[in-house]
BAKOL-791204 format. One record per residue (C-alpha): x, y, z; residue in three letters; residue number from 0. Coordinates in Angstrom, 1 decimal, decimal comma. Layout:
BEGIN
NODE   east  north     up residu num
NODE      X      Y      Z    ALA NUM
...
END
This chain:
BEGIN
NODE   east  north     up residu num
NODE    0,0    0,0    0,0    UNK   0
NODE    2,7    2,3    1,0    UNK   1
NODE    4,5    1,9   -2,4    UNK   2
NODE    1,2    2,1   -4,5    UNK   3
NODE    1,2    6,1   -2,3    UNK   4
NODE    4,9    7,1   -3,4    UNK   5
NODE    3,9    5,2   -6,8    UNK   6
NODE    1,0    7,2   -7,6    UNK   7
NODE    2,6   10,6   -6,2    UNK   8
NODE    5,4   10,3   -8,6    UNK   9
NODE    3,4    9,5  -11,3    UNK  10
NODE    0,8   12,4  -10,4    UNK  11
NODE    3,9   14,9  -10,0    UNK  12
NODE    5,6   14,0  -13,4    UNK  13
NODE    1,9   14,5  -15,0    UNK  14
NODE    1,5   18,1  -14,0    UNK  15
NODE    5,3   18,7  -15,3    UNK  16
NODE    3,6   17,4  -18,8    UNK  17
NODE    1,0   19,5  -18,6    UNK  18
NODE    2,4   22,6  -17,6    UNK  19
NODE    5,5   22,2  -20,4    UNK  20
NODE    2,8   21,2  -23,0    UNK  21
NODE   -0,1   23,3  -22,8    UNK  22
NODE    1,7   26,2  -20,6    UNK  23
NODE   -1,3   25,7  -18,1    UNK  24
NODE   -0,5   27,4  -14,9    UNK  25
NODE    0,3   25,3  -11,7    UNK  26
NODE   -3,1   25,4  -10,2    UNK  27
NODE   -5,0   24,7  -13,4    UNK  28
NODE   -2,7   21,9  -14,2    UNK  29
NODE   -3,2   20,6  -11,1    UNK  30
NODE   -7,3   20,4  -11,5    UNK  31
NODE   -6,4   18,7  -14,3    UNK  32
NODE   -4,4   15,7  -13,2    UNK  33
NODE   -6,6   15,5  -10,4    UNK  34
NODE   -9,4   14,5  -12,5    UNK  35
NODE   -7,2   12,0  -14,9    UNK  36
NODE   -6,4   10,4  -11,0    UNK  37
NODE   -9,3   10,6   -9,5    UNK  38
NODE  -10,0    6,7   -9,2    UNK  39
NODE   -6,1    6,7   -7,7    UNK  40
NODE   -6,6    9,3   -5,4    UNK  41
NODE   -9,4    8,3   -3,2    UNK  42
NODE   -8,9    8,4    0,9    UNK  43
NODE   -5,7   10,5    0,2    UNK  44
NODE   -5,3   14,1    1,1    UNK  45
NODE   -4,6   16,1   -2,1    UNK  46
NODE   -2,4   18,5    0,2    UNK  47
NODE    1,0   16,6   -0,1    UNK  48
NODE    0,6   15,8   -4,0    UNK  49
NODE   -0,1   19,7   -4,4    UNK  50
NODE    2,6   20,6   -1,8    UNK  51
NODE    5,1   17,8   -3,6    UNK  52
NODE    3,9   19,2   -6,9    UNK  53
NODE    5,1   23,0   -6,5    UNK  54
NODE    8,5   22,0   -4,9    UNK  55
NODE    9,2   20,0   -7,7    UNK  56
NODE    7,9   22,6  -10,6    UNK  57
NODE   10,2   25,7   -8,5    UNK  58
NODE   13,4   23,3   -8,7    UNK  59
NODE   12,6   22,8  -12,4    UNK  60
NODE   15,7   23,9  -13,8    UNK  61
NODE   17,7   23,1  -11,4    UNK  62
NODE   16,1   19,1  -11,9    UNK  63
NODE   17,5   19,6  -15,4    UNK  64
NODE   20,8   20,4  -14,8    UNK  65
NODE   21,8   17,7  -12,5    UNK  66
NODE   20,1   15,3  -14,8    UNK  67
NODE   22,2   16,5  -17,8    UNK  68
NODE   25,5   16,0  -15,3    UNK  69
NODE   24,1   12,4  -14,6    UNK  70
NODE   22,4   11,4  -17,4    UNK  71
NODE   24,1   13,9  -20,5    UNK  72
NODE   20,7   14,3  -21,7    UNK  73
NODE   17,5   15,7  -20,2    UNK  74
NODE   14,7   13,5  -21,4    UNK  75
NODE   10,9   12,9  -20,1    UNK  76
NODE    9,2   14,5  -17,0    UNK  77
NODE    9,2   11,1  -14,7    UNK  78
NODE   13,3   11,2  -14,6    UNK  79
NODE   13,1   14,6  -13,2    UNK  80
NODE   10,6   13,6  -10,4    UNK  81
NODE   12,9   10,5   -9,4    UNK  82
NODE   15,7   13,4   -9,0    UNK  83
NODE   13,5   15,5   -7,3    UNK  84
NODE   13,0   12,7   -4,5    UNK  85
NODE   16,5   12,1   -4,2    UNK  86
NODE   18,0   15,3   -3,7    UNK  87
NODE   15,2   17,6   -2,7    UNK  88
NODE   12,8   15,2   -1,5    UNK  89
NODE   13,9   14,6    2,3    UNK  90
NODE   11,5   17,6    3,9    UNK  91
NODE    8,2   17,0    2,0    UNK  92
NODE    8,2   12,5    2,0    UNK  93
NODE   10,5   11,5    5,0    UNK  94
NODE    7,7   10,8    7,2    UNK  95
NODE    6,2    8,3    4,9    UNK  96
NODE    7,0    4,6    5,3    UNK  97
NODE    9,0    3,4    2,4    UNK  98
NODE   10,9    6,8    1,3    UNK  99
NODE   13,9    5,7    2,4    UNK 100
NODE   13,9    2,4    0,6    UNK 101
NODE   12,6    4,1   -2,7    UNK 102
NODE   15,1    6,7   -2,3    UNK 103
NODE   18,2    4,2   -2,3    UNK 104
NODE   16,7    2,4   -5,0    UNK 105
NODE   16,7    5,3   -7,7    UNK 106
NODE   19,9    6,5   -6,1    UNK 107
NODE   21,3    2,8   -7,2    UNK 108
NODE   20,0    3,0  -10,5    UNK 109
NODE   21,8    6,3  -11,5    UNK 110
NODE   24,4    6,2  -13,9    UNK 111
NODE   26,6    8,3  -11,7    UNK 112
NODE   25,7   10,4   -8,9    UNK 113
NODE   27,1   14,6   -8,5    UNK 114
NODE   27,8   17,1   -5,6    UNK 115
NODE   25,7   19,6   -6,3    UNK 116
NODE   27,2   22,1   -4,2    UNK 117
NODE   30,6   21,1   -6,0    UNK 118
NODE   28,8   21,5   -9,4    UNK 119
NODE   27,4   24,6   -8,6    UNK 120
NODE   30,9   26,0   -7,5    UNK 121
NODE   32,6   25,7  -10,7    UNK 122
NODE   30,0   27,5  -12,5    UNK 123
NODE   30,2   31,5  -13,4    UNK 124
NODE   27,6   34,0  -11,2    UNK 125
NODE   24,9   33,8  -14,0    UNK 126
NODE   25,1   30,2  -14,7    UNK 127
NODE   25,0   29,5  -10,7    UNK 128
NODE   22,4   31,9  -10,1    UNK 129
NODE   20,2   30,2  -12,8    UNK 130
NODE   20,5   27,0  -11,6    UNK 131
NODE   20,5   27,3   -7,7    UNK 132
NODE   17,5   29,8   -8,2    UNK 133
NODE   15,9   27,6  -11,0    UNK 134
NODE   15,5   30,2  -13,9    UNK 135
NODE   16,1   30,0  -17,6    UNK 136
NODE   19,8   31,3  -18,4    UNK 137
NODE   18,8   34,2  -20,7    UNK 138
NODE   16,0   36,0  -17,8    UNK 139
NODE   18,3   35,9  -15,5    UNK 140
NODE   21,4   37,1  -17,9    UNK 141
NODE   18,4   39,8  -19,4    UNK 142
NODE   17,9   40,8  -15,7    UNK 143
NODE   21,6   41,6  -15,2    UNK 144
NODE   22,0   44,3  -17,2    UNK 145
NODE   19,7   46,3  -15,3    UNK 146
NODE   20,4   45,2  -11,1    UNK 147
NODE   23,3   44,5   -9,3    UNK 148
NODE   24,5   41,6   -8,5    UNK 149
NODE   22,7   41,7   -5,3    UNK 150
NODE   19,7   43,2   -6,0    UNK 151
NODE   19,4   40,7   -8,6    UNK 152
NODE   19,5   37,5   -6,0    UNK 153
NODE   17,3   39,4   -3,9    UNK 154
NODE   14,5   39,8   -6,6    UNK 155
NODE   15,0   35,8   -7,9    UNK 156
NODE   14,5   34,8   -4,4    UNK 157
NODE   11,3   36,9   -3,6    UNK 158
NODE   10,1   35,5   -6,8    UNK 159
NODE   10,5   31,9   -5,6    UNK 160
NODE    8,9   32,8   -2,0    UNK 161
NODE    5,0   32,6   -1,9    UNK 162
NODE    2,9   35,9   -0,9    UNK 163
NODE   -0,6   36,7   -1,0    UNK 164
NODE   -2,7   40,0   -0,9    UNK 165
NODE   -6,3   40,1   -0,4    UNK 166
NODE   -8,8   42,9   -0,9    UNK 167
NODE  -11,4   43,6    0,4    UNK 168
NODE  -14,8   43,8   -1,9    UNK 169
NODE  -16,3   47,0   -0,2    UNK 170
NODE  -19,3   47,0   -2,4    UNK 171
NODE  -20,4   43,8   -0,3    UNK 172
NODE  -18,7   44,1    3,2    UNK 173
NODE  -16,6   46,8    5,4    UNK 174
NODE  -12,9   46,2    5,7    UNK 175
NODE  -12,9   46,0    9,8    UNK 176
NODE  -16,0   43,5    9,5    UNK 177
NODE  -14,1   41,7    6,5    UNK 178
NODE  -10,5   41,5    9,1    UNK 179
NODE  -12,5   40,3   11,7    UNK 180
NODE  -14,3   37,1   10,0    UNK 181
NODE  -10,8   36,5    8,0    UNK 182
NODE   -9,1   35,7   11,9    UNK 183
NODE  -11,9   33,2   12,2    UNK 184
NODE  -10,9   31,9    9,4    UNK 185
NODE   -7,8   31,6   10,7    UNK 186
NODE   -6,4   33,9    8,2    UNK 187
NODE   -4,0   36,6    9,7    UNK 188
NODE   -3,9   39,8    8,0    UNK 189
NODE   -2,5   43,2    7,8    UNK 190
NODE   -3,9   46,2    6,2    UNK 191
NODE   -1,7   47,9    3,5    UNK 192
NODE   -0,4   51,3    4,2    UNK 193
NODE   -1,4   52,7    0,9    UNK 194
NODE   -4,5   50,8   -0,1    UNK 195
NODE   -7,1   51,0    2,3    UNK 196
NODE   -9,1   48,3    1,4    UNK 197
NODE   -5,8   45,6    0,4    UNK 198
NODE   -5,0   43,2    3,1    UNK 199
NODE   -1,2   41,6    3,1    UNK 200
NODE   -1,6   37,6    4,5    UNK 201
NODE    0,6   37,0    7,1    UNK 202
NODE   -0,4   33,3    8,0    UNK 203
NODE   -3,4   31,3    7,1    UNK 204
NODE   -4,3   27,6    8,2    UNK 205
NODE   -6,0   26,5    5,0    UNK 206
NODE   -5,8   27,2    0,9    UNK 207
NODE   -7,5   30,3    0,7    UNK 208
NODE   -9,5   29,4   -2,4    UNK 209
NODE  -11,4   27,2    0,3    UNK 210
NODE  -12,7   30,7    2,2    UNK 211
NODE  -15,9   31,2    2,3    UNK 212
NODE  -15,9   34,7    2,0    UNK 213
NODE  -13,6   34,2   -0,7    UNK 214
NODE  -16,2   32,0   -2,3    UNK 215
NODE  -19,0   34,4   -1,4    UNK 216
NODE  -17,5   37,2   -3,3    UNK 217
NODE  -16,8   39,2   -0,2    UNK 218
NODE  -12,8   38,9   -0,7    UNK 219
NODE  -10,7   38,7   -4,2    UNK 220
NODE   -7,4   37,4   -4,1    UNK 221
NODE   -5,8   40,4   -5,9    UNK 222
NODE   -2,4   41,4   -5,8    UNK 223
NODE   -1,6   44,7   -4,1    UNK 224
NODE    0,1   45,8   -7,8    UNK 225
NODE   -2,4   44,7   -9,7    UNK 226
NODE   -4,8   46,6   -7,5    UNK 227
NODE   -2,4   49,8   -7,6    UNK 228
NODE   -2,6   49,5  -12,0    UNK 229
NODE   -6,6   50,8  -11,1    UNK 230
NODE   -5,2   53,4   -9,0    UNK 231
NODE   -3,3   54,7  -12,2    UNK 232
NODE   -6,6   54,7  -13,8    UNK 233
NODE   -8,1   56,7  -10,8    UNK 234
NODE  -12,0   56,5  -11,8    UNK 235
NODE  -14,6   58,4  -10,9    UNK 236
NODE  -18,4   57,9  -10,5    UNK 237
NODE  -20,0   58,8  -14,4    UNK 238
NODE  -16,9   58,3  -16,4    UNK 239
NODE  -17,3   55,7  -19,5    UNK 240
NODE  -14,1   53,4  -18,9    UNK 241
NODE  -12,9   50,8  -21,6    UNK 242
NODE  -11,0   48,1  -20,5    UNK 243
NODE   -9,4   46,3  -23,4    UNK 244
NODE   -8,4   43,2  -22,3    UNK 245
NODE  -11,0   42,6  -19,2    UNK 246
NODE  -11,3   38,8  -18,3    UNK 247
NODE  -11,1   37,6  -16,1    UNK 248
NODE  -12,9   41,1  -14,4    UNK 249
NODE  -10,9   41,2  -10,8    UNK 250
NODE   -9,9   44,9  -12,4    UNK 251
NODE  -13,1   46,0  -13,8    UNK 252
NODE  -14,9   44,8  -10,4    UNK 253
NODE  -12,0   47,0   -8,1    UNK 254
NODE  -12,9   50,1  -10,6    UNK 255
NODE  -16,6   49,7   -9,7    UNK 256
NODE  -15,8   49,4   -6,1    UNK 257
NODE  -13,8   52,5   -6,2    UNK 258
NODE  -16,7   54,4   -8,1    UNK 259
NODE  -19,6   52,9   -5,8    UNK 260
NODE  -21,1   51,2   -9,0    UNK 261
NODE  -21,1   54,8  -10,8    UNK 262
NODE  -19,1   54,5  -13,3    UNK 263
NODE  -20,3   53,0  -16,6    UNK 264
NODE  -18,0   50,2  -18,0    UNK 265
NODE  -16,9   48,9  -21,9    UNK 266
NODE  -15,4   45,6  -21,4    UNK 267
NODE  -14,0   43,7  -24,5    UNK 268
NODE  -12,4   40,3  -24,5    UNK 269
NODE  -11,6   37,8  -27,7    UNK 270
NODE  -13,0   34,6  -25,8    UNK 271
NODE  -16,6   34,2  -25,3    UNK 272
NODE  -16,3   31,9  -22,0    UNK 273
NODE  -14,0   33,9  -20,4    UNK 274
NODE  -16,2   37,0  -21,2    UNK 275
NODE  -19,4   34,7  -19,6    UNK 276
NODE  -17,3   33,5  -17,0    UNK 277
NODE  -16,5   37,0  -16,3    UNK 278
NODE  -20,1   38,4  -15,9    UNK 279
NODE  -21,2   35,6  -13,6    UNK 280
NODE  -18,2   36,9  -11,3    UNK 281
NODE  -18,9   40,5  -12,0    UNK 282
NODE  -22,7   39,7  -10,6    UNK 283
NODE  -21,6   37,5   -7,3    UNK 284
NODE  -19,1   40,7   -6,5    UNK 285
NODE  -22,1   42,9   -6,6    UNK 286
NODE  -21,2   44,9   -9,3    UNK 287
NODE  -24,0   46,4  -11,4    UNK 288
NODE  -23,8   44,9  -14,4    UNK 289
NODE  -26,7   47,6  -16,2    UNK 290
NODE  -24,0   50,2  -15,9    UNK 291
NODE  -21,7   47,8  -18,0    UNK 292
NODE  -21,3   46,8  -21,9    UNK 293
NODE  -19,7   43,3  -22,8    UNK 294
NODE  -17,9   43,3  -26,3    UNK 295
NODE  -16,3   39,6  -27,3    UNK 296
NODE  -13,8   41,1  -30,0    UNK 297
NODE  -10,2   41,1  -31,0    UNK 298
NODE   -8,9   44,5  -29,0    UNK 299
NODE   -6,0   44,8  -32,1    UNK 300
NODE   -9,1   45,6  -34,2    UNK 301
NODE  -11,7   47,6  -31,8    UNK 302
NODE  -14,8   47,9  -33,0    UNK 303
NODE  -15,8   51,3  -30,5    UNK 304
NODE  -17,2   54,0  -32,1    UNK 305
NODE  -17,3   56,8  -29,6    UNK 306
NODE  -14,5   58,4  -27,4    UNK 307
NODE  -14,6   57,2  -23,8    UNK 308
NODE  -12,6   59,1  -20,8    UNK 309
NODE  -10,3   56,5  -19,9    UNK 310
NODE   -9,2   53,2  -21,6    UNK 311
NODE   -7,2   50,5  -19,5    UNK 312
NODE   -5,0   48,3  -21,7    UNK 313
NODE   -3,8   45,5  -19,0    UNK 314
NODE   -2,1   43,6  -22,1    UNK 315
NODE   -1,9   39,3  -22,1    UNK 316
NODE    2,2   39,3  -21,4    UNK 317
NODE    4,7   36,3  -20,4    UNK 318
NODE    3,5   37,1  -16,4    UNK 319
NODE    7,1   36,7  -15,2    UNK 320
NODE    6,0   38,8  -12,3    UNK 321
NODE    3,4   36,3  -11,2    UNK 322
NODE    6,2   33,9  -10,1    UNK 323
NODE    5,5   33,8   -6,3    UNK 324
NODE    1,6   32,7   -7,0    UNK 325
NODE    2,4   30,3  -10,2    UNK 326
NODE    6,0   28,6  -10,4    UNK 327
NODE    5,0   26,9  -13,8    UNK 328
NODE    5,7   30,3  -15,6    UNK 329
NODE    9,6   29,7  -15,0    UNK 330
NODE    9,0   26,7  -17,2    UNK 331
NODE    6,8   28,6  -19,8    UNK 332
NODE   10,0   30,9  -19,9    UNK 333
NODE   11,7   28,6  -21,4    UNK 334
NODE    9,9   28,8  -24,8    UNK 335
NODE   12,1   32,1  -25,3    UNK 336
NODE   10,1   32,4  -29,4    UNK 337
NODE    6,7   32,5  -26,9    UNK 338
NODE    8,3   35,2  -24,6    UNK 339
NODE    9,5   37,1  -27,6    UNK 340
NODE    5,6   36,8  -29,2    UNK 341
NODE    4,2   39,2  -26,8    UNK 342
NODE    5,8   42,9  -27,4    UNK 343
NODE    4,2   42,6  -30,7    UNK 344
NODE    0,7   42,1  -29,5    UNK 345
NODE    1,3   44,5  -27,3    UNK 346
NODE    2,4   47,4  -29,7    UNK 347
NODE   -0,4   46,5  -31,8    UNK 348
NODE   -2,8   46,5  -28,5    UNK 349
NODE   -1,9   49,5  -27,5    UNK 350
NODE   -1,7   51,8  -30,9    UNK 351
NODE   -5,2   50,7  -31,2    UNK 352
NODE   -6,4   51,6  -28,0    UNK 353
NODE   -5,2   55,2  -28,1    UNK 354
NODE   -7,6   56,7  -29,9    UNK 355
NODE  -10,1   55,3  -27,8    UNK 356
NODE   -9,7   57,5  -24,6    UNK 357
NODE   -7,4   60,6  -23,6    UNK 358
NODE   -6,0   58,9  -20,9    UNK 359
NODE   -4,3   55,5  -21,6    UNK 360
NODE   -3,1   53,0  -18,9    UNK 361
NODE   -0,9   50,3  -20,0    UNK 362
NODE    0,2   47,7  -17,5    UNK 363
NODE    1,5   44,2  -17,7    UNK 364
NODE    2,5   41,9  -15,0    UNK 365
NODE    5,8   41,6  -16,5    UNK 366
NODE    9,8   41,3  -15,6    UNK 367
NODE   10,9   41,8  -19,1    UNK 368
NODE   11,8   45,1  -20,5    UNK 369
NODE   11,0   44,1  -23,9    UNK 370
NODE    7,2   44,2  -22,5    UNK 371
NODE    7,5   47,7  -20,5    UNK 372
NODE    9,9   50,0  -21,1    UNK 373
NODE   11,0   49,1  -24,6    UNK 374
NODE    7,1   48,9  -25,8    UNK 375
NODE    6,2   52,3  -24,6    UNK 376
NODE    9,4   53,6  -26,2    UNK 377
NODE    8,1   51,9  -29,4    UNK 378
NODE    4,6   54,1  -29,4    UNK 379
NODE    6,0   57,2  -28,4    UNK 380
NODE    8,6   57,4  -31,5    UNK 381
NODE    5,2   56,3  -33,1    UNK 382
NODE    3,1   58,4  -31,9    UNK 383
NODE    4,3   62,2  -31,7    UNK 384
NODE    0,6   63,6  -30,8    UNK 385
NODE    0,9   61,4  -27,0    UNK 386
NODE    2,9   62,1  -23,9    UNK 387
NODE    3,6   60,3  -21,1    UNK 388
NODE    2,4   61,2  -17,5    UNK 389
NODE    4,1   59,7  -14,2    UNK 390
NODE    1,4   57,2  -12,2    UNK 391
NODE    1,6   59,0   -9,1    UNK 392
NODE    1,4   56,0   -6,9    UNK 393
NODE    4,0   54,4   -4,8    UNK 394
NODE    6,6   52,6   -6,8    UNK 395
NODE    9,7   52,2   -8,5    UNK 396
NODE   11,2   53,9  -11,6    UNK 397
NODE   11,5   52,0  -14,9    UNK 398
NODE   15,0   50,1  -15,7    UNK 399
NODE   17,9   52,7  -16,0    UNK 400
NODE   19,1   52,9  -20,0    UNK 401
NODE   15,6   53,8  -21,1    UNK 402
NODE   14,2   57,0  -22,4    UNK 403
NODE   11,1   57,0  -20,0    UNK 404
NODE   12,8   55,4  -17,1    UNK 405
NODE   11,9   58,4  -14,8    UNK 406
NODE    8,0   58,3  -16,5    UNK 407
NODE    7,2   54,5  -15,9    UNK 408
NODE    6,3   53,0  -12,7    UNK 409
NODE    8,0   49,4  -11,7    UNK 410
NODE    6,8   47,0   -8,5    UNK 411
NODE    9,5   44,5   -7,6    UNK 412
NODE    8,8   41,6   -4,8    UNK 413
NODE   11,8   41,7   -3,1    UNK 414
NODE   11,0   45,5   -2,5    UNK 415
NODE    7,2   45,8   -2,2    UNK 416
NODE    6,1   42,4   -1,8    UNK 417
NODE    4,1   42,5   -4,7    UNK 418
NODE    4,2   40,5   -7,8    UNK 419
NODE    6,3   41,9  -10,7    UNK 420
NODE    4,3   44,5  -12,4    UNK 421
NODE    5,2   47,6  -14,7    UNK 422
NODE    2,5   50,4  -15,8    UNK 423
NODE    2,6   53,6  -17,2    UNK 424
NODE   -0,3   56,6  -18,2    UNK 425
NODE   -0,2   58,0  -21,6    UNK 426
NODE   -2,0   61,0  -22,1    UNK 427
NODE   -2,6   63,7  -25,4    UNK 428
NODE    0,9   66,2  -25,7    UNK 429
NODE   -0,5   69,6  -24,8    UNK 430
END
């Protein structure tokens, strides 16, 4: 019985690797998905330790890969990587289960050689080491030098592997005090933000937070305090028309009506027709008032608006290298450096659309990569000589040094705000 458990584990692990390298799902979808191809092999087992087992394995990733080229000279498969996992890595999250121990010496036995890693590690250059120990592709952590210090840069690939969560509070449905207090119940521990009043920082919780009730109940979002801060930019008011290009999945659209009281009238396009249904149904159980609110399912490259609305909010589809702490799997989608290189396109194209639409402009994606920030807003402003760019004035750091609207742009970092990694910037008409 106990080696049908590690049996099954391993195999359910080495599944979600194929899933998330295939399909670039993100870790928790991915995860929903191989629990329903093991559902039969799963029951009377607590899905905690396969999700737990499941993330430690995805964040060593690249590291997994480079011992198994040292051992193996080839990197091959997802269940070779999962064997590797258990023997180096695998101590903290399986010791206590009956039969570790004996598995563990049997893969170790059937290894073609076994390394130090340490010793591996120390004969490699600061890039190369900082890749693997970290587990990042090469080229985004080589990209990332040429814009922090050697420090800084460990200190940012470290926050991105350390897990963080912000919650905010859905005003529109509940008061923050009442919201704090029936959180603790919860057992969640929170502390409100400094700058946002209604954003919660988690400090400790006892269960996944997808289980809360007032999660489930619309009363909380799981929103991160940068993302929340990108609707700041925006800074509605009550009776402005507000186009948000690129709207599902809605958690920004629902924080602008919150801000407005559910008086500000919304144009929300998306290309897919579930997401955009998907969207309303959570637009309705957050209590916004969806009479004040106009669904287009289009392609926002080719908007098909016809009138001038105050404000347009392009939160562009991007690699999400920032989103690290909440989904490991995009380290592995960064791999696919042709995908990662697909997006500044779309984005260009997005945004050169979209400015026509509104005076003011927000673009914002939740993105490490200057190619996606910086180097994209240069690209429409040599474009576009009848737009300007205006400073979010919101807490924040500057764009990367190098650029020429470095001191306009707004960056959030982890390792110095505790937020996911988000740029955004306001374009505006040149007076």
């Amino acid at each position: 019985m106990v080696g049908k458990y590690l049996e099954t584990l391993m195999s359910f692990t080495a599944r979600m690797l194929y899933y998330i390298d295939k399909y670039k799902l993100s870790f928790d979808k991915a995860f929903q998905y191989t629990v329903k191809d093991y559902k039969d092999k799963l029951r009377g087992y607590s899905l905690k330790r396969f999700y737990d087992v499941s993330w430690n394995v995805v964040l060593n990733y690249h590291k997994l890969r480079f011992i198994e080229k040292k051992i193996y000279g080839t990197n091959k498969g997802y269940r070779r990587l999962v064997m590797l996992w258990a023997i180096y890595f695998g101590e903290n999250l399986l010791s206590e289960i009956l039969g570790y121990e004996r598995l563990k010496r049997k893969f170790a036995k059937s290894l073609p050689r076994s390394i130090d890693l340490d010793e591996e590690l120390s004969k490699l250059n600061f890039i190369d080491r900082l890749s693997v120990e970290l587990s990042y592709p090469k080229w985004f952590v080589e990209l990332l030098s040429k814009y922090l210090g050697k420090h800084e840069l460990r200190l940012l690939l470290e926050s991105l592997n350390k897990e963080f969560y912000w919650i905010r509070v859905n005003t529109l449905k509940i008061d923050v005090d009442k919201a704090i207090r029936l959180l603790e119940a919860e057992d969640v521990i929170v502390e409100p933000d400094k700058d946002l009043w209604y954003m919660l920082k988690v400090i400790d919780y006892k269960k996944p937070l997808y289980q809360l009730q007032l999660l489930q109940q619309g009363y909380v979002i799981t929103q991160d305090k940068a993302s929340a801060m990108v609707v700041e930019v925006l800074k509605p008011k009550p009776g402005e028309r507000i186009l948000d290009a690129c709207s599902a999945p809605g958690i920004k659209a629902s924080l602008i009506m919150q801000l407005t009281e559910n008086k500000a009238y919304l144009v929300l396009i998306d290309i897919s027709r579930d997401r955009t249904y998907n969207m309303v149904k959570l637009l309705k159980k957050y209590g916004v008032d969806v009479n004040r609110i106009e669904v287009v399912i289009a392609d926002s490259t080719k908007p098909t608006i016809n009138k001038k609305l105050d404000k347009v909010l392009v939160d562009a589809p991007c690699s999400s290298s920032g989103t690290m702490p909440r989904d490991p799997s995009i380290r592995i989608h960064l791999e696919d450096l042709k995908w990662v290189k697909s997006f500044p396109e779309l984005q260009k194209r997005l945004l050169t659309a979209n400015l026509k639409l509104g005076d003011e402009v927000i673009y914002a994606v939740c993105s490490l990569i200057p190619w996606e920030g910086e180097e994209v807003i240069e690209h429409i402003i040599s474009l576009h000589s009848n737009v300007d760019l205006a400073k979010p004035d919101i807490p924040g750091a500057g764009g990367y040094q190098g650029f020429s609207v470095s001191d306009k742009v707004i960056r959030f970092f982890p390792h110095i705000h505790r937020t996911e990694g988000f740029f955004t910037v306001k374009i505006i008409p040149k007076h």
